[in-house]
N, C-alpha and C positions, 0 to 999 in steps of 0.2 A: 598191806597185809592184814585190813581186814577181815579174809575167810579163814586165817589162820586156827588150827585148833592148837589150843592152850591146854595144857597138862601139867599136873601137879604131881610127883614121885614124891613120895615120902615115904621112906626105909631108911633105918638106924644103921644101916649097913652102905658106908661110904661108896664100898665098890659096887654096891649095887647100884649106888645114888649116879656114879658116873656111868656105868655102862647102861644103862636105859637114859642116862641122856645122852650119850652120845649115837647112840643105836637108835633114840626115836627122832633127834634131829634130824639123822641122814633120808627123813621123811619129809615130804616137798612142804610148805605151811606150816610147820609145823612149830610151835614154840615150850619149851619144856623150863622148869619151874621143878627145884629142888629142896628136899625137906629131910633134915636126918634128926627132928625131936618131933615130938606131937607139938608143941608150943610153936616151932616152925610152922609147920604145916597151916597149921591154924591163924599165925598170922599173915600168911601166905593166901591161904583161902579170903580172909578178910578184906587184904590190901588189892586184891585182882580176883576178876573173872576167871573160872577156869570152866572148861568145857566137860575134862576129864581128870578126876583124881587114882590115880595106882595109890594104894594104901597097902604098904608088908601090915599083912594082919596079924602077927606078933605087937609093929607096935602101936597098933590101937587095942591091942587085947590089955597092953601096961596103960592105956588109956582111957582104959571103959570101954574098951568093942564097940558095941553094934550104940553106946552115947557118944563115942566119942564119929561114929558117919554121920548121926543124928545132925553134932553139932556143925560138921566137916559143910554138912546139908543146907544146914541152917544159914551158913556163910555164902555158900556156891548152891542156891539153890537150883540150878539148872543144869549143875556137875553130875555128872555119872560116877559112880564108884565102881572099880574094879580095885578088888581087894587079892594080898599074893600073898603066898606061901613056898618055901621050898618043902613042906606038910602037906603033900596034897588030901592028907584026910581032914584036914583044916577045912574045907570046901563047904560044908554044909553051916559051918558053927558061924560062918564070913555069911553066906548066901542070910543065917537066920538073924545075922547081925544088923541086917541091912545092905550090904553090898549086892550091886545089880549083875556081879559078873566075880569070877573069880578066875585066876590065871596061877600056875604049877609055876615056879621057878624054873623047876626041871623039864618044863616040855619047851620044848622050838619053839623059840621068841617070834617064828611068820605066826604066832597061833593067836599072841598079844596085840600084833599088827593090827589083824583081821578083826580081834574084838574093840579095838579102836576104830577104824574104819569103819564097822557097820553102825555103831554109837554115833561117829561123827558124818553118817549116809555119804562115806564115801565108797568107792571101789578097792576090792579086795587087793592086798597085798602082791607084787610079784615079786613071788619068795622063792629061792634057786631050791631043790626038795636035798636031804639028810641024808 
């Protein structure tokens, strides 16, 4: 399972922590990696390669924001950051943080799929439509 892409979640919020791992598992290669403190995350990022970090932009804001992707960066330099919010006016303050993507709690999880997928040049999602 070499081509596998590796993903980092890290949200303070347990049940988000489970259902994006259990919703990006059911994705073929894929391996998911959970983080519910910044100190997590961090030793997470340090101890393994990750391909992709999801960062709830809340708590890297209790973190130092756009030091705390810097440092996320610095670990996994080859990590993409897509940074979340259930705040979708959060968007710009994540994008000027440092985050390469940013994803709405509130919109269709195919939209997260796809911005994984194109990160990790795979083929789009087949997402049943809302």
């Amino acid at each position: 399972m070499n081509n596998s892409l590796r993903v980092l979640v890290a949200d303070g919020d347990p049940q988000v922590c489970s259902a994006l791992k259990l919703f990006l598992e059911q994705q073929p290669d894929t391996l998911v990696s959970v983080a519910g403190r910044a100190d997590e995350a961090v030793n997470l990022a340090a101890g393994s390669t990750q391909d992709i970090i999801l960062l709830d932009w809340q708590l890297a804001c209790k973190s130092s924001g756009g030091g705390f992707i810097h440092e996320l960066r610095r670990l996994c330099p080859g990590a993409a950051v897509i940074a979340m919010s259930a705040r979708p006016e959060a968007r710009q303050a994540a994008l000027n943080g440092g985050a390469d993507r940013f994803f709405s709690k509130n919109d269709n999880p195919c939209i997260l799929l796809n911005s994984l997928g194109r990160l990790a040049g795979r083929k789009p999602a087949d997402c049943p439509s809302r």
